[in-house]
ChimeraX commands (.cxc) that place a marker at each C-alpha (Angstrom):
marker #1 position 85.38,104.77,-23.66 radius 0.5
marker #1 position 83.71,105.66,-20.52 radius 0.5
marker #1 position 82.14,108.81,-19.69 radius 0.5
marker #1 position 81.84,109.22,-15.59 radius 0.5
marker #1 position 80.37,111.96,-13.58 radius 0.5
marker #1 position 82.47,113.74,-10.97 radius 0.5
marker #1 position 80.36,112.06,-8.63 radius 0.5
marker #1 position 80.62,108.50,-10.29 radius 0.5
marker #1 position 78.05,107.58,-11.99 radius 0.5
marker #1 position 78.25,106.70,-15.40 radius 0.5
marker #1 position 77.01,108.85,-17.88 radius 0.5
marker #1 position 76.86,106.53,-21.24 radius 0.5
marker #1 position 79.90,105.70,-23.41 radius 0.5
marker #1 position 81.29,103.91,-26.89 radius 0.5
marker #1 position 82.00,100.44,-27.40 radius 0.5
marker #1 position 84.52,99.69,-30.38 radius 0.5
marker #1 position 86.63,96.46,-31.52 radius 0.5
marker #1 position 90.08,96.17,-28.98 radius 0.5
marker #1 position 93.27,95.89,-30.83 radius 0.5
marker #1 position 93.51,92.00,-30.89 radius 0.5
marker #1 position 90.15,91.63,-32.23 radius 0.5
marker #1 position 90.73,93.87,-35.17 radius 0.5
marker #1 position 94.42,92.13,-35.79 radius 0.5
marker #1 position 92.20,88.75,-35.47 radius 0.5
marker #1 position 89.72,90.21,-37.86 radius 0.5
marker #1 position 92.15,90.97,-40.58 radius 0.5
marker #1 position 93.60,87.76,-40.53 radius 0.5
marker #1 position 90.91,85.33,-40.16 radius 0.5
marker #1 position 89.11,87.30,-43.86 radius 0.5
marker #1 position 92.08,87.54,-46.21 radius 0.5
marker #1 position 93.48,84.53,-47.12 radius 0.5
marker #1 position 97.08,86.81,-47.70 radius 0.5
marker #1 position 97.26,87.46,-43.70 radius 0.5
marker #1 position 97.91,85.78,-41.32 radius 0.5
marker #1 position 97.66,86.40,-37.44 radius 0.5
marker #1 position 100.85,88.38,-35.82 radius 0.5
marker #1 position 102.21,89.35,-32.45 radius 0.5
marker #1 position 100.97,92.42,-31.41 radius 0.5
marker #1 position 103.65,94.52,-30.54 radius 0.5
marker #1 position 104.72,97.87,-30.43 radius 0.5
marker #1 position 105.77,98.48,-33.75 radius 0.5
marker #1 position 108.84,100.80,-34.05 radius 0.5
marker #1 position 108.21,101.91,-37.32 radius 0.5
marker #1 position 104.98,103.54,-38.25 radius 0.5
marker #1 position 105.12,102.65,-41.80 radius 0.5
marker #1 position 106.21,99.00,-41.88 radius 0.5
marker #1 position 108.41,97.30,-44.18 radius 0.5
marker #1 position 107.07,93.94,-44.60 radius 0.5
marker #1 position 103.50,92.60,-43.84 radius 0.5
marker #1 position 104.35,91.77,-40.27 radius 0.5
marker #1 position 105.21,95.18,-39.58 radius 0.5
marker #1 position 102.43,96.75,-41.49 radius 0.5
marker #1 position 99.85,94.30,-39.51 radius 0.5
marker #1 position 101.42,95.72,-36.15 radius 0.5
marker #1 position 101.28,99.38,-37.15 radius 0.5
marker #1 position 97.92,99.31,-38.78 radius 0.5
marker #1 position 96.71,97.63,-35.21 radius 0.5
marker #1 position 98.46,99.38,-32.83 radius 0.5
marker #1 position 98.65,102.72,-33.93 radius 0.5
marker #1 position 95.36,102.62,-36.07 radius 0.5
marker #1 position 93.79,101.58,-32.34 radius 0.5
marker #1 position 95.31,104.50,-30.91 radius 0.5
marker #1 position 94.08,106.62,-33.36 radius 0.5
marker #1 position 90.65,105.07,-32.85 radius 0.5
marker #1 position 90.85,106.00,-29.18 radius 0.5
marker #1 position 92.05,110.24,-29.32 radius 0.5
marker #1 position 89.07,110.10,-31.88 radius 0.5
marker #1 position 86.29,108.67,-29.73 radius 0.5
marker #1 position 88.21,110.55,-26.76 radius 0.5
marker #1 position 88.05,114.18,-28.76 radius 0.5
marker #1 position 84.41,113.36,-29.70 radius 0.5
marker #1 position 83.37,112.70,-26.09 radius 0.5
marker #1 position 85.19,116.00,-24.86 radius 0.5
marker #1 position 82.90,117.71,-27.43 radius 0.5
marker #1 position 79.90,116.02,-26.00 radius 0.5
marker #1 position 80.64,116.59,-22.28 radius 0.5
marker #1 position 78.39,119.46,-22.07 radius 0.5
marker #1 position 75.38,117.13,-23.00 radius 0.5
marker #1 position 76.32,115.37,-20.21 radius 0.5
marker #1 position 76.99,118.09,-17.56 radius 0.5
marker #1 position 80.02,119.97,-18.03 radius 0.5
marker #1 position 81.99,120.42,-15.22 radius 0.5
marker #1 position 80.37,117.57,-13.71 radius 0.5
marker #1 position 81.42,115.11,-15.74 radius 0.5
marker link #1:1,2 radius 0.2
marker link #1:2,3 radius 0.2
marker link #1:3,4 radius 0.2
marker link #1:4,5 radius 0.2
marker link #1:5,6 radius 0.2
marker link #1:6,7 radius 0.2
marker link #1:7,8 radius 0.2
marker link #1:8,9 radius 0.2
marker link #1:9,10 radius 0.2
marker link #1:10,11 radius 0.2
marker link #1:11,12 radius 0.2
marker link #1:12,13 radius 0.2
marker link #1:13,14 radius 0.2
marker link #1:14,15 radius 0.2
marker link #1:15,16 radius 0.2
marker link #1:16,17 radius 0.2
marker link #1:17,18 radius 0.2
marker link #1:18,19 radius 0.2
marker link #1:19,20 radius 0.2
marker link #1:20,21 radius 0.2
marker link #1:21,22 radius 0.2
marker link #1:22,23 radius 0.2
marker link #1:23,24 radius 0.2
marker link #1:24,25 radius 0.2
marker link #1:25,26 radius 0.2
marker link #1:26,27 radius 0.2
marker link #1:27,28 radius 0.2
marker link #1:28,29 radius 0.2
marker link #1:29,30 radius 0.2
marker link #1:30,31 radius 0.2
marker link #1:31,32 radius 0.2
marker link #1:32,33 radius 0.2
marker link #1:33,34 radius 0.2
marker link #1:34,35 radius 0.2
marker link #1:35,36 radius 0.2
marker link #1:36,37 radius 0.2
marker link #1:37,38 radius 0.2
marker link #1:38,39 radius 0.2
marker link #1:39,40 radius 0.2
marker link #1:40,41 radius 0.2
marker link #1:41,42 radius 0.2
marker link #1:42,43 radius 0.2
marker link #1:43,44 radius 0.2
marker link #1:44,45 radius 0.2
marker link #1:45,46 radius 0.2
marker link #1:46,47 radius 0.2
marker link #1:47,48 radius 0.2
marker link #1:48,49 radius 0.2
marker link #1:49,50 radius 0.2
marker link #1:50,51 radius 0.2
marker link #1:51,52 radius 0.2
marker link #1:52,53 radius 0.2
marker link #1:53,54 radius 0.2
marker link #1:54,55 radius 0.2
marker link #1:55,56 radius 0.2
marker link #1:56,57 radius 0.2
marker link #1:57,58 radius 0.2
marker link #1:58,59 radius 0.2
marker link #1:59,60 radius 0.2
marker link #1:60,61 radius 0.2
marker link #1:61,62 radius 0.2
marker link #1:62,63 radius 0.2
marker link #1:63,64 radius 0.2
marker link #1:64,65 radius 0.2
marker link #1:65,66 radius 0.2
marker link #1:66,67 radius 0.2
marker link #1:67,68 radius 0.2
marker link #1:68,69 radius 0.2
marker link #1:69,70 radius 0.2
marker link #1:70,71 radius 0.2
marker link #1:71,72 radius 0.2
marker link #1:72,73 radius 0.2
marker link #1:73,74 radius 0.2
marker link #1:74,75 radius 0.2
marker link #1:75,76 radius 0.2
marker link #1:76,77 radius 0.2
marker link #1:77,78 radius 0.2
marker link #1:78,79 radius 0.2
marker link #1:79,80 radius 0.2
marker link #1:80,81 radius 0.2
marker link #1:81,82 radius 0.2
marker link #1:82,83 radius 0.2
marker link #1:83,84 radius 0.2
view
Protein backbone atom coordinates (compact mmCIF):
# COMPACT_ATOMS: atom_id res chain seq x y z
CA UNK A 1 0.00 0.00 0.00
CA UNK A 2 1.02 3.31 -1.22
CA UNK A 3 0.38 6.51 0.32
CA UNK A 4 0.70 9.54 -2.48
CA UNK A 5 0.34 13.19 -2.07
CA UNK A 6 -2.19 15.10 -4.16
CA UNK A 7 0.70 16.44 -5.79
CA UNK A 8 2.55 13.01 -6.30
CA UNK A 9 4.98 12.44 -4.28
CA UNK A 10 5.09 9.60 -2.18
CA UNK A 11 4.52 9.90 1.27
CA UNK A 12 5.79 6.35 2.81
CA UNK A 13 3.74 3.12 2.71
CA UNK A 14 3.46 -0.86 3.90
CA UNK A 15 5.00 -3.68 2.35
CA UNK A 16 3.25 -7.16 3.14
CA UNK A 17 3.48 -10.85 1.55
CA UNK A 18 1.18 -10.89 -2.07
CA UNK A 19 -1.30 -13.63 -2.23
CA UNK A 20 0.90 -16.23 -4.11
CA UNK A 21 3.65 -15.89 -1.74
CA UNK A 22 1.57 -16.60 1.28
CA UNK A 23 -0.30 -19.69 -0.71
CA UNK A 24 3.55 -20.67 -1.55
CA UNK A 25 4.39 -20.21 2.08
CA UNK A 26 1.79 -22.53 3.41
CA UNK A 27 2.64 -25.15 1.22
CA UNK A 28 6.27 -25.30 1.02
CA UNK A 29 6.15 -25.66 5.56
CA UNK A 30 3.49 -28.29 6.12
CA UNK A 31 4.17 -31.38 4.78
CA UNK A 32 -0.10 -31.86 4.67
CA UNK A 33 -0.31 -28.96 1.85
CA UNK A 34 0.42 -28.78 -1.05
CA UNK A 35 0.56 -25.78 -3.60
CA UNK A 36 -3.03 -24.86 -5.34
CA UNK A 37 -4.40 -22.67 -8.06
CA UNK A 38 -5.24 -19.51 -6.86
CA UNK A 39 -8.56 -18.78 -7.75
CA UNK A 40 -11.45 -17.05 -6.75
CA UNK A 41 -12.93 -19.24 -4.41
CA UNK A 42 -16.79 -19.29 -4.48
CA UNK A 43 -17.26 -20.41 -1.19
CA UNK A 44 -15.81 -18.59 1.73
CA UNK A 45 -15.66 -21.49 3.96
CA UNK A 46 -14.28 -24.32 1.83
CA UNK A 47 -15.15 -27.83 1.80
CA UNK A 48 -12.06 -29.65 1.15
CA UNK A 49 -8.38 -28.47 1.55
CA UNK A 50 -8.23 -27.07 -1.94
CA UNK A 51 -10.94 -24.84 -1.26
CA UNK A 52 -9.90 -23.88 2.18
CA UNK A 53 -6.20 -23.04 0.69
CA UNK A 54 -8.03 -20.67 -1.92
CA UNK A 55 -10.25 -18.93 0.62
CA UNK A 56 -7.72 -18.56 3.34
CA UNK A 57 -5.44 -16.82 0.37
CA UNK A 58 -7.69 -14.93 -1.41
CA UNK A 59 -9.98 -13.61 0.91
CA UNK A 60 -7.53 -13.63 3.97
CA UNK A 61 -5.34 -11.22 1.34
CA UNK A 62 -8.21 -9.10 0.94
CA UNK A 63 -8.77 -8.80 4.34
CA UNK A 64 -5.08 -7.98 4.78
CA UNK A 65 -5.51 -5.12 2.32
CA UNK A 66 -9.07 -3.04 3.87
CA UNK A 67 -6.87 -3.48 7.10
CA UNK A 68 -3.63 -1.82 6.04
CA UNK A 69 -6.04 0.46 3.79
CA UNK A 70 -8.32 1.54 7.07
CA UNK A 71 -5.04 1.99 9.05
CA UNK A 72 -3.52 4.34 6.46
CA UNK A 73 -6.88 6.44 6.24
CA UNK A 74 -6.35 6.85 10.03
CA UNK A 75 -2.84 7.99 9.50
CA UNK A 76 -3.46 10.42 6.59
CA UNK A 77 -3.46 13.35 8.79
CA UNK A 78 0.26 12.57 9.76
CA UNK A 79 0.84 12.84 6.39
CA UNK A 80 -1.13 15.98 5.34
CA UNK A 81 -4.71 15.56 5.21
CA UNK A 82 -6.29 16.81 2.40
CA UNK A 83 -3.14 16.67 0.65
CA UNK A 84 -2.61 13.35 0.58
Amino acid sequence: VDVVSAKGEFLGGAIAPGVQVSSDAAAARSAALRRVELTRPRPVVGKNTVECMQAGAVFGFAGLVDGLVSRVREDVDGFGGDDV
